[in-house]
Structures are given as C-alpha cells and as structure tokens.
C-alpha positions as CSV (number, residue, x, y, z in Angstrom):
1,X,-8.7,-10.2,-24.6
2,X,-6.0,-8.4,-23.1
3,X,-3.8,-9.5,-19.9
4,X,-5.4,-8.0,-16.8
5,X,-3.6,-8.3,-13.6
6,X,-5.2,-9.7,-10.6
7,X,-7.3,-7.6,-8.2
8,X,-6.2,-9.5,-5.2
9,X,-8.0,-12.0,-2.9
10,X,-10.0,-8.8,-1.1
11,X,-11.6,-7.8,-4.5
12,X,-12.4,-11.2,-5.8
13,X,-13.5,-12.4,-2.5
14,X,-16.0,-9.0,-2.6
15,X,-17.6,-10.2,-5.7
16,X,-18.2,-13.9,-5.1
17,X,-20.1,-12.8,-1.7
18,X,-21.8,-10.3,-3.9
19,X,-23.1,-13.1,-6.4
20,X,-23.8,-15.4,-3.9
21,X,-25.9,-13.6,-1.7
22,X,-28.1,-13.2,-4.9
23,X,-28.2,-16.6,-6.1
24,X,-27.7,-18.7,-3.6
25,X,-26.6,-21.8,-5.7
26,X,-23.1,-23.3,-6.6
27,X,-23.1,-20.8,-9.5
28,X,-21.1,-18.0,-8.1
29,X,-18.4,-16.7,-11.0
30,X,-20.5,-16.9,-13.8
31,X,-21.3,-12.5,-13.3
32,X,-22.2,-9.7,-11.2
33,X,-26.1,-9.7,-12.9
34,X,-27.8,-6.3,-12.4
35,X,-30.0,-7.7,-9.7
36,X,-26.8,-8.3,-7.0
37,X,-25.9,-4.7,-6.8
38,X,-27.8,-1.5,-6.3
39,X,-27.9,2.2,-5.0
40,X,-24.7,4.9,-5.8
41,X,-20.9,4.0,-6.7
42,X,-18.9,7.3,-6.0
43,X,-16.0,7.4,-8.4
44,X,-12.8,9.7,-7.4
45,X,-11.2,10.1,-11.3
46,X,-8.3,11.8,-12.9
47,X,-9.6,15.0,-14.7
48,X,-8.3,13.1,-17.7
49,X,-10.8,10.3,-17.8
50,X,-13.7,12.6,-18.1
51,X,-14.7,11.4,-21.5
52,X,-14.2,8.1,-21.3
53,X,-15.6,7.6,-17.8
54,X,-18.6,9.3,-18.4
55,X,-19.4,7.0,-21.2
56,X,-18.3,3.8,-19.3
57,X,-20.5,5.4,-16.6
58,X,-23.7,5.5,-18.7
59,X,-22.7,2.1,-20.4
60,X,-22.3,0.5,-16.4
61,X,-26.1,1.8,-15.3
62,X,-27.3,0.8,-18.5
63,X,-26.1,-2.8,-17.7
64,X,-27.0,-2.4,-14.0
65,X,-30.7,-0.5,-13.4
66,X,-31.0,0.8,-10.2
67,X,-27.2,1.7,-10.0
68,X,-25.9,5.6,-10.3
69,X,-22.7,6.2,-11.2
70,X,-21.4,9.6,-9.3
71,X,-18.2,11.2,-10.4
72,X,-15.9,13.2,-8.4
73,X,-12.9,14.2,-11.4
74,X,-10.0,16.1,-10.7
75,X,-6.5,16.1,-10.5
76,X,-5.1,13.1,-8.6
77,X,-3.0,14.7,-6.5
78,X,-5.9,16.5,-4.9
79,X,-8.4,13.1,-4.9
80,X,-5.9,10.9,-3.1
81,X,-5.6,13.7,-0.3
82,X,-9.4,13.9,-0.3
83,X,-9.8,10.0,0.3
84,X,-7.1,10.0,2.7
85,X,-8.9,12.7,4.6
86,X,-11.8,10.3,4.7
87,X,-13.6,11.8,1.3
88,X,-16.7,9.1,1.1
89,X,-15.8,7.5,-2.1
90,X,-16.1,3.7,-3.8
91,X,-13.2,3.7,-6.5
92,X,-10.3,5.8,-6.8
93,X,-9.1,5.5,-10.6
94,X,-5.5,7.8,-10.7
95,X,-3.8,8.7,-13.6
96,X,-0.5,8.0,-11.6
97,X,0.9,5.1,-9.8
98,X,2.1,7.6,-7.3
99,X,-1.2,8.9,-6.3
100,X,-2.1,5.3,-6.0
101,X,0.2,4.7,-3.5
102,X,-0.8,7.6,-1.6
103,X,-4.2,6.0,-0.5
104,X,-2.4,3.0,-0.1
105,X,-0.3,3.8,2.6
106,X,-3.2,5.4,4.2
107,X,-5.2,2.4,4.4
108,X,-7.6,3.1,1.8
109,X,-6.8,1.0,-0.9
110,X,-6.2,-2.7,0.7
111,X,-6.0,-5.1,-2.6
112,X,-3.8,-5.0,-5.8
113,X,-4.7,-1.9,-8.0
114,X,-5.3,-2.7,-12.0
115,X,-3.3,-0.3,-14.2
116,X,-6.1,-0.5,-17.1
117,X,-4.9,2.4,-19.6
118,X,-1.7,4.6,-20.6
119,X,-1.0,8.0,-21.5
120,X,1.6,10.8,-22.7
121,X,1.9,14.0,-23.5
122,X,0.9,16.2,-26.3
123,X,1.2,20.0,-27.4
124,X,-2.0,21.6,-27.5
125,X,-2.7,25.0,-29.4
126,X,-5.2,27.0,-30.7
127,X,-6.7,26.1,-34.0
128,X,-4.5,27.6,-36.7
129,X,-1.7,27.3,-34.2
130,X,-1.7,31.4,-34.0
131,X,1.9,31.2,-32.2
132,X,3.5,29.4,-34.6
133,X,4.6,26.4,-32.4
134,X,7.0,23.9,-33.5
135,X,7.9,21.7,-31.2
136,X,8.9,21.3,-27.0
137,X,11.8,24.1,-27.5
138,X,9.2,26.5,-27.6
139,X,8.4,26.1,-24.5
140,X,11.7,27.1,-23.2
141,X,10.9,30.6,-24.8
142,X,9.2,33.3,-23.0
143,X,8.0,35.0,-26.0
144,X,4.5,32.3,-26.4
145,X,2.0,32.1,-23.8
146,X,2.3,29.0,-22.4
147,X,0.5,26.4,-20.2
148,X,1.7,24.0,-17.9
149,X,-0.2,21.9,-15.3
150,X,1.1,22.4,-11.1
151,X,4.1,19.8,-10.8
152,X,2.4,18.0,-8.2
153,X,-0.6,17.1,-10.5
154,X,0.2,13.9,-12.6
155,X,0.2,15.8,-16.1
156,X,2.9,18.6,-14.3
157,X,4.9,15.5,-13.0
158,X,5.2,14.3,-16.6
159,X,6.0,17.3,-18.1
160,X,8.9,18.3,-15.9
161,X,10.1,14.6,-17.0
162,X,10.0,15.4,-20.8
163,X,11.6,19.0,-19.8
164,X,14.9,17.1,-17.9
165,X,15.2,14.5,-20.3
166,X,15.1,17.3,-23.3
167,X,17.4,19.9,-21.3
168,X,14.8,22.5,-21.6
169,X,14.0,25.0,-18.7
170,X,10.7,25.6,-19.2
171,X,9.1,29.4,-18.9
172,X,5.3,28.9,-18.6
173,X,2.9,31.9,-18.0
174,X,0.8,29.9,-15.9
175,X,0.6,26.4,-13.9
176,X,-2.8,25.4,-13.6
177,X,-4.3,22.8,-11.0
178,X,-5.4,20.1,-13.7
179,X,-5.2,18.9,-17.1
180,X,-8.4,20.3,-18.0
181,X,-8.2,23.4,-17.0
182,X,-4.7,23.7,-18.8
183,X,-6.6,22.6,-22.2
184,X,-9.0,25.0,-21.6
185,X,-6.3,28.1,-21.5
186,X,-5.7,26.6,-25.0
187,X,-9.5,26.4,-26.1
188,X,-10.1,30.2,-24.8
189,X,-7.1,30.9,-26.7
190,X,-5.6,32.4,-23.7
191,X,-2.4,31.0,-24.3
192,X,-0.7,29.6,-27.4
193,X,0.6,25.8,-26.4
194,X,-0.2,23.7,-23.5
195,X,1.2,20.5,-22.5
196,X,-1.8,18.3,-22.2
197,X,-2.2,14.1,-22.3
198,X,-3.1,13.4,-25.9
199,X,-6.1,12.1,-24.8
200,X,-7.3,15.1,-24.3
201,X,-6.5,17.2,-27.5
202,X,-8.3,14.3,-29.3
203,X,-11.4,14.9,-26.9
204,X,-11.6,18.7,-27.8
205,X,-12.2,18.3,-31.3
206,X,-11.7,20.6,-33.9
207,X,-11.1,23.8,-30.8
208,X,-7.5,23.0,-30.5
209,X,-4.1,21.1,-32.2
210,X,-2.1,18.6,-31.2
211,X,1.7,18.6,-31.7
212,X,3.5,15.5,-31.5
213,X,6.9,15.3,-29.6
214,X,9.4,12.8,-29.3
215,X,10.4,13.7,-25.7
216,X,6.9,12.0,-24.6
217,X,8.0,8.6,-24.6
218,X,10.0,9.7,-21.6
219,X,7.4,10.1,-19.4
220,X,4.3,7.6,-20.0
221,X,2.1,7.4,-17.3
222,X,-0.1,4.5,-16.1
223,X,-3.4,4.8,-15.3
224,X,-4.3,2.2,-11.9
225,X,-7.9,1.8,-10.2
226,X,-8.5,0.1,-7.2
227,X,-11.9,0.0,-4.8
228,X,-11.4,1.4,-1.5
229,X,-11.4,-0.5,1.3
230,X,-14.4,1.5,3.3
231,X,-16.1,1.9,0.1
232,X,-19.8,3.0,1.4
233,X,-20.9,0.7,-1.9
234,X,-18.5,-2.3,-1.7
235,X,-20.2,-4.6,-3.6
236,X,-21.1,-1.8,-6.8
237,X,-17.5,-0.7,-6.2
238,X,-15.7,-4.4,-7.4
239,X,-18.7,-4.6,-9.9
240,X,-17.5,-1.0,-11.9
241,X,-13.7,-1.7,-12.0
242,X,-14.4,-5.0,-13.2
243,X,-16.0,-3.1,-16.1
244,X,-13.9,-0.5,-16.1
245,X,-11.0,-3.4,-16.8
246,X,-13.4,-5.7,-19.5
247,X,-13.3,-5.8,-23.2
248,X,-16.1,-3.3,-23.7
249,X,-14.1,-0.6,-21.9
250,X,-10.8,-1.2,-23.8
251,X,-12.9,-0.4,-26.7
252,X,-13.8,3.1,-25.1
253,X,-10.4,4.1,-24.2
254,X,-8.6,3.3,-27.5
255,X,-11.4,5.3,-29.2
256,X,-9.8,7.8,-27.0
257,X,-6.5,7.4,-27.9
258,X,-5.1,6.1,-24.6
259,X,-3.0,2.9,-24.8
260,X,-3.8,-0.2,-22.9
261,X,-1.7,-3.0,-21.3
C-alpha cells in the first residue's frame, strides 16, 4: 500500500463522528459502512479526471447505496474561483497544487489536502499524425495547426514550463479553456498536435496519438483533493476522498496512466 499523507485532524475527526453516530460502540475506525452516509457528494474535478473519476464515482455508490456522486469537471482554474465564490460543492480534487491553494486562502479548504496522483504532458495528433509531427519544436512553427490550453488552466501552466525550459516560443492557433477541449481540436482533426496530459491521449483510444517528449519531466504536476470546509455533505465528503486515496483507486488511475506517490 502506498504512503498517503495525512488528512489532518479536521478530516479524521469528520469521519470518526461519522462512524460513531452510526454505531454507537467503542468500534469507531474499523470503516465508513454504507449505512453512516447518505444523500449527494458534489465533486468539483479537473477536466482531466473525467475517466477515472467517473469510474471511482460508480465504484463509491456501488459500495455506498443511497449515495450519488455529482460531478462538476472543468478546468481548475475556473473551479477554485467557483468554490471561492461560494459554488455549493463537497470535494474539490485539482490537478494543481496552485489551484489548491487558491480555496485555501479563501477559507474553503481548512485540513491538509492529499496529493493522490501525477501527471505530464503529451503530444496529441490525429491518427496517422496527418502533419507529420516530430517532436515539441514543432510547436514553435506556425506552419501546423496547433493547440494549446489558456495559461492560467493547469495543462497551459505546464506547457509554458516545458516551452521555457526547451527555449521554444510557441505559435499556437488556438488556446482553449481546458484539457479536454484541447484534445478534442485533435480528435475533430481541427488541428494537427495538441499538448494534452498523457492521461488523456491514452483515454481517447485509437482517435488520436501520443508523442512522447523529453521536456515533460520539467513540468509534472500533482494532483491534491481535499473536502471543503462548508461541504453541504461533510460526512460523504471525507468518506469519497478516503476512497479516492485507497488501494482500489490507485488501481484505477494507473490503468490510466497517471503516476501515483
């Protein structure tokens, strides 16, 4: 079992009122059973966890009956200023430490977020690689159409990392608001690369390549989840990142190709 940093006295103590309340014995850390939480747990996600959080999603009401897990993905720029603008929401999972902070400093996030995955960056193009893409030079061409996501979204924040450290200036035809919708410029075939995580490449199949490039190591970004502090569903809140942080979800996100700590 991997090494998973603590949640922080708030969280912990969350769960053992959660298990108590149910059981009312001496026997209050053994688990969160299905019958000590109940109704919705809104999840604020990175666009990038789609996959894998939907399946962790099904996996968590499966486990728990009576719970609904209710996603809210996008980039995490835009869900941390959502949250802090009082967005009702349970768990905010980013897919950067910065966005984290954000909601932090606002209040909203009061114990010790987990950072429970990793992920870099990956060239994405149409299958058969129609423009002949190599490597990250291309991107300082203008002759492909290229992708790239807004700098202030995680997967833009990267990029212009990997671009610094390469001493490329990149010239991309469009900046798009999330990862997702800069894989889909690839899968419409709209453009001919895209910097995307790796993640996602893998998750779209056989619709688009992937092209390695050594310039990713340079910009590896953790993933960290946290319950809010005014989550409407406290109790299901501490209950899904504790699975979102078990054994059973590790398995799900190296399936996926992310790396985990």
């Amino acid at each position: 079992m991997r090494l998973i940093r603590t949640l922080g006295a708030a969280l912990a103590a969350s769960l053992a009122v959660v298990t108590a309340a149910g059981c009312g014995s001496d026997d209050t850390t053994e688990h969160t059973d299905a019958q000590h939480i109940s109704g919705t747990v809104t999840v604020f996600a990175a666009a990038s966890l789609t996959e894998t959080f939907t399946e962790l999603g099904k996996r968590f009401e499966a486990a728990h009956p009576g719970v609904e897990v209710v996603y809210s993905f996008g980039a995490s720029s835009a869900l941390a200023e959502q949250i802090s603008q009082g967005a009702p929401a349970d768990v905010f999972a980013s897919a950067a430490p910065k966005n984290m902070q954000q909601v932090r400093d606002k209040g909203e996030v009061t114990v010790e977020p987990v950072t429970f995955v990793r992920n870099r960056l990956e060239i994405a193009v149409p299958k058969g690689n129609p423009g002949q893409i190599t490597g990250l030079a291309d991107f300082g061409k203008t002759e492909p159409k290229l992708a790239l996501c807004a700098e202030q979204v995680p997967c833009g924040a990267a990029a212009k990392t990997v671009f610094e450290a390469a001493g490329i200036t990149p010239q991309p035809d469009t900046r798009e608001q999330d990862v997702k919708a800069a894989l889909t410029k690839v899968t419409l075939g709209e453009v001919d690369a895209a910097l995307v995580y790796r993640t996602d490449v893998k998750a779209a199949g056989d619709k688009v390549e992937g092209i390695d490039f050594p310039e990713s190591t340079k910009a590896v970004n953790d993933y960290p989840v946290a319950p809010l502090a005014h989550a409407p569903n406290a109790a299901a809140a501490a209950a899904f990142v504790e699975f979102v942080t078990s054994d059973q979800a590790e398995q799900v996100f190296d399936a996926a190709g992310f790396d985990t700590p």
